[in-house]
N, C-alpha and C positions, 0 to 999 in steps of 0.2 A: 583522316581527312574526309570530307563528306563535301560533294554536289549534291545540294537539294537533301535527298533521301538516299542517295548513292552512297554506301561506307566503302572505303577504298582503305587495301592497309599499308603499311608500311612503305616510303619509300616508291609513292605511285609515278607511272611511267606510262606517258602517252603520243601515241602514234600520231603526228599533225596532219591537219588536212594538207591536202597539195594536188591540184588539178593535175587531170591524165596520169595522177600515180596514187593516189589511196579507195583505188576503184573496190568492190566486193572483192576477188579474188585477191588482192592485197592484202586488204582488210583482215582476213581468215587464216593467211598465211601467219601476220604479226601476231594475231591473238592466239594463235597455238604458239607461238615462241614469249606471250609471255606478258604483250601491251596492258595494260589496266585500261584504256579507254582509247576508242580509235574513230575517227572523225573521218565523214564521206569527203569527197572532192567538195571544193564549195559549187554552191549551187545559183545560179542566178534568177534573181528572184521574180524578175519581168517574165521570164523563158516558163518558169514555172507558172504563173496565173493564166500565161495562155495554153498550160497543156500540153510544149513542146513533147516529142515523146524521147529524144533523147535526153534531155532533163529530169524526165516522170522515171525513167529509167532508175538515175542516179537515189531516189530514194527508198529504193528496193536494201532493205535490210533484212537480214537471220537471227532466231535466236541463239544461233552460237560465236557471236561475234557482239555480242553484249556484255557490259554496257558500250552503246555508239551513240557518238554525238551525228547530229543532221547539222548541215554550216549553210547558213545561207547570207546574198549578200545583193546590195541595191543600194537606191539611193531617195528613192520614192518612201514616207513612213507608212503611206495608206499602202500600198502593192507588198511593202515589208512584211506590215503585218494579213495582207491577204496569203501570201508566201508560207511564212508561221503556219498560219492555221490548216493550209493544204500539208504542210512537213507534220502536224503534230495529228494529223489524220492518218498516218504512217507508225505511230507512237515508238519514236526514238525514247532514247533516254534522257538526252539534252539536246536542245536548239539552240544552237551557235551562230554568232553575226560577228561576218569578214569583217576589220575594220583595219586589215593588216596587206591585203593583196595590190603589190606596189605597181605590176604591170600598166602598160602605159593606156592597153585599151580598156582598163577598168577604172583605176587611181585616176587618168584625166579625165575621165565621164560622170567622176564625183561620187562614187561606188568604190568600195573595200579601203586603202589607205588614202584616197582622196577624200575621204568624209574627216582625216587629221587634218582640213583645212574649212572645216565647216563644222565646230563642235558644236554649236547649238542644235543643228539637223542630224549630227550624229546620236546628242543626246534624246532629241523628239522621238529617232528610230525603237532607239533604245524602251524607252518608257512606254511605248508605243505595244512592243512587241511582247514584252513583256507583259501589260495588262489582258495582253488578247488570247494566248495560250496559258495552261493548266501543267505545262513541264519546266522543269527547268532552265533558264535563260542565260547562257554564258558569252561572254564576246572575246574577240583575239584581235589585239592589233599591236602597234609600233611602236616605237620609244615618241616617233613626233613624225613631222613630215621632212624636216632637214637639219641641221646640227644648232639652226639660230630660233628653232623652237621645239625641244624637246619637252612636252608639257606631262609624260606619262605620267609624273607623284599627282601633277594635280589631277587629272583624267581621271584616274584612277578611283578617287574619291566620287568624282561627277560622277563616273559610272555605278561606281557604288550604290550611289543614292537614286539611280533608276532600276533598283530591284534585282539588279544580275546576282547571279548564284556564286560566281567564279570569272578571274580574269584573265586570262593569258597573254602575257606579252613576252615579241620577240624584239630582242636586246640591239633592234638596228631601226633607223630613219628607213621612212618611204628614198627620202635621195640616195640612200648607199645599197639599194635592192637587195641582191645577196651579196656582195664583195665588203671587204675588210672584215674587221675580228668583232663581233657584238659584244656589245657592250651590259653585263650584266648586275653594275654598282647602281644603274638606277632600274633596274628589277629589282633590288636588293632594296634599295632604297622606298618602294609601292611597298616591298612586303612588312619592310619593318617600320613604315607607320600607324605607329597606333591606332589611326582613326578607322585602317583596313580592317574590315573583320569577315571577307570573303576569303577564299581560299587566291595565291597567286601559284601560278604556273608559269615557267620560266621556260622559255621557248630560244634557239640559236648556237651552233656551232655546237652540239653534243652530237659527237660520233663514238666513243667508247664508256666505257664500264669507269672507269677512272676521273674521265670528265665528268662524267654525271653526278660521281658521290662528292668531287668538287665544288658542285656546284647547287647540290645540297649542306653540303657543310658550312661552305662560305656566304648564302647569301638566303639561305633558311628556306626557300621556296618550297609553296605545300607539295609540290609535283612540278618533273619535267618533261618538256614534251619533245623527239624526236621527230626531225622530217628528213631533208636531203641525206644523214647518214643513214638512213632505214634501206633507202631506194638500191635494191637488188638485194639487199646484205639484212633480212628480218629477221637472223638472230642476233642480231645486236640487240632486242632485248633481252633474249635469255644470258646473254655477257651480261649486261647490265644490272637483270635483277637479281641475280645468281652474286654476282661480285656485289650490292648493294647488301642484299641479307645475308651472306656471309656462308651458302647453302647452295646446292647443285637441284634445286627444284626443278628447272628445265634444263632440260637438253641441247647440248651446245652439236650439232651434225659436225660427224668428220668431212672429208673432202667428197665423197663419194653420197654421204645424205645431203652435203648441200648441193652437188650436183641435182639430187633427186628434186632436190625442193624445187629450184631453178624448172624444172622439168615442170611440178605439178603446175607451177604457178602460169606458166603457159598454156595448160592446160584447162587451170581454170577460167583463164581471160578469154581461150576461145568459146568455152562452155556459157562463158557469161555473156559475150559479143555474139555468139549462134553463128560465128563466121572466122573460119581456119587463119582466113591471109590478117583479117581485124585484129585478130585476137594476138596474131602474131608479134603484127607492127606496132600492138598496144604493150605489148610486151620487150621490147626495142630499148627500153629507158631503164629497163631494169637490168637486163645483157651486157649492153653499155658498160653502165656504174659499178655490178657487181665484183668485189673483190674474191672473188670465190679461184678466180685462176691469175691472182696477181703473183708475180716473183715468176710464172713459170715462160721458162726461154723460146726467144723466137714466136709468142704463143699470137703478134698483131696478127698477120694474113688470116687466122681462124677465128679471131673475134671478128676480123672483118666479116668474112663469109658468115657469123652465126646473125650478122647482124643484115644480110642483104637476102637469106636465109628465105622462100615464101612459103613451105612445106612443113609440115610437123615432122615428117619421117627426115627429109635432109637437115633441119634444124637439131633434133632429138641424136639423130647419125653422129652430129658435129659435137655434141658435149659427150656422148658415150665414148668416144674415140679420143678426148683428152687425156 
């Protein structure tokens, strides 16, 4: 499967954007356990043309977390594409446009899944964005914006025809946010019409090795992509591609390396943030989630404390002592 000029092999597996969690130090984590393609927080695209510097931030990319998509997202098509051009000055590997972010202070501002209620301005961004940059253009959005208009087969084709490289959709309406089960027969259904001839990426509810090859088997999608079950738990791609190819390519950590990882990843959020307590409390969502000390007895009071934690020595104290 190919984005653009990107050849990807077998059975590609990517890491989703997700604000406050696919920061740089995430990022690096995933791609040593195994990601095919890992996409920044999304970006907004206003905050960007003025400069902001926590924005300017966010498009700090490495060459050992390539190939990365840059995600950006707005509602403006002139600011979109001024956005583009500042992101492709950064030279990502592909430039992504949110069309899928259901939150209420974005989706009701007519930005990320609120543009599923404005497809003609969706399309203009689209075609827009795409003429003005020299990399590849992919977008990611939603089945629709609620159950009485799920337009993704035709969408899909719209998009198509304003030059995107690749589409990802996730298998749920702007109205069901993340709750209930996505729904993956009309993903199945973008991929397997004919008229598609981009690559589909099936995005929603994969958290193991099993689901995924499910969900390659059943509904033929070129690639899928990983988000909420990644969050603390990064070797789930190496379960995934290892149980996909049939092969122990990556390394699955015993309890004591995923401990370790837990550690670095904290590590690199404060290196990335330049501040101990930031880096910390940026780190909080990944603590949280992580399955890395589930099953084990009596273990709430110490997640509490790892998670009220201000210190790297008393935080670090509290996972070596499990």
């Amino acid at each position: 499967m190919k984005i653009g000029e990107i050849q990807f092999d077998k059975y590609p597996v990517f890491l989703a954007p997700m604000e406050d969690v696919t920061d740089l130090a995430f990022r690096l984590i995933c791609k040593e356990f195994g990601a095919d393609l890992v996409y920044t927080e999304f970006i907004n695209a206003d905050a960007l043309v003025r400069f902001v510097n926590r924005t300017m931030q966010k498009l700090t990319i490495l060459p050992n977390e390539r190939p990365v998509a840059i995600q950006i997202y707005g509602k403006d098509p002139q600011t979109m594409v001024e956005a583009a051009r500042i992101v492709a000055g950064n030279r990502p590997d592909i430039i992504d446009i949110n069309f899928g972010c259901p939150v209420k202070k974005i989706a009701n501002k007519g930005a990320g899944a609120g543009l599923l209620r404005d497809i003609p301005r969706m399309l203009e961004i689209t075609s827009a964005v795409v003429k003005a940059v020299n990399i590849p253009v992919t977008v990611k959005t939603r089945l629709g914006w609620d159950d009485n208009s799920k337009i993704i087969t035709t969408l899909a084709e719209q998009l198509q025809d304003c030059g995107i490289a690749a589409l990802a959709v996730h298998g749920r309406t702007r109205a069901q946010m993340y709750t209930g089960e996505a729904d993956w027969s009309l993903i199945g259904e973008v991929k397997n019409n004919q008229r598609i001839k981009i690559p589909i990426i099936g995005n929603g509810d994969i958290v193991s090795a099993e689901g995924a090859k499910d969900k390659f088997d059943k509904y033929g999608v070129d690639a899928i992509m990983v988000g909420r079950g990644a969050i603390g738990n990064a070797w789930v791609f190496a379960e995934i591609k290892n149980y996909l190819l049939g092969e122990d390519k990556y390394n699955i950590p015993d309890f004591e390396g995923k401990k370790k990882m837990l550690k670095q990843h904290i590590v690199n959020s404060i290196e990335w943030l330049e501040d101990e307590r930031k880096g910390i409390i940026h780190s909080r969502r990944h603590i949280a989630a992580t399955p890395i000390f589930k099953g084990i007895p009596n273990f709430k009071p110490t997640r509490i404390a790892m998670l009220r934690a201000d210190t790297i020595a008393e935080l670090f104290s509290l996972i070596d002592n499990v």
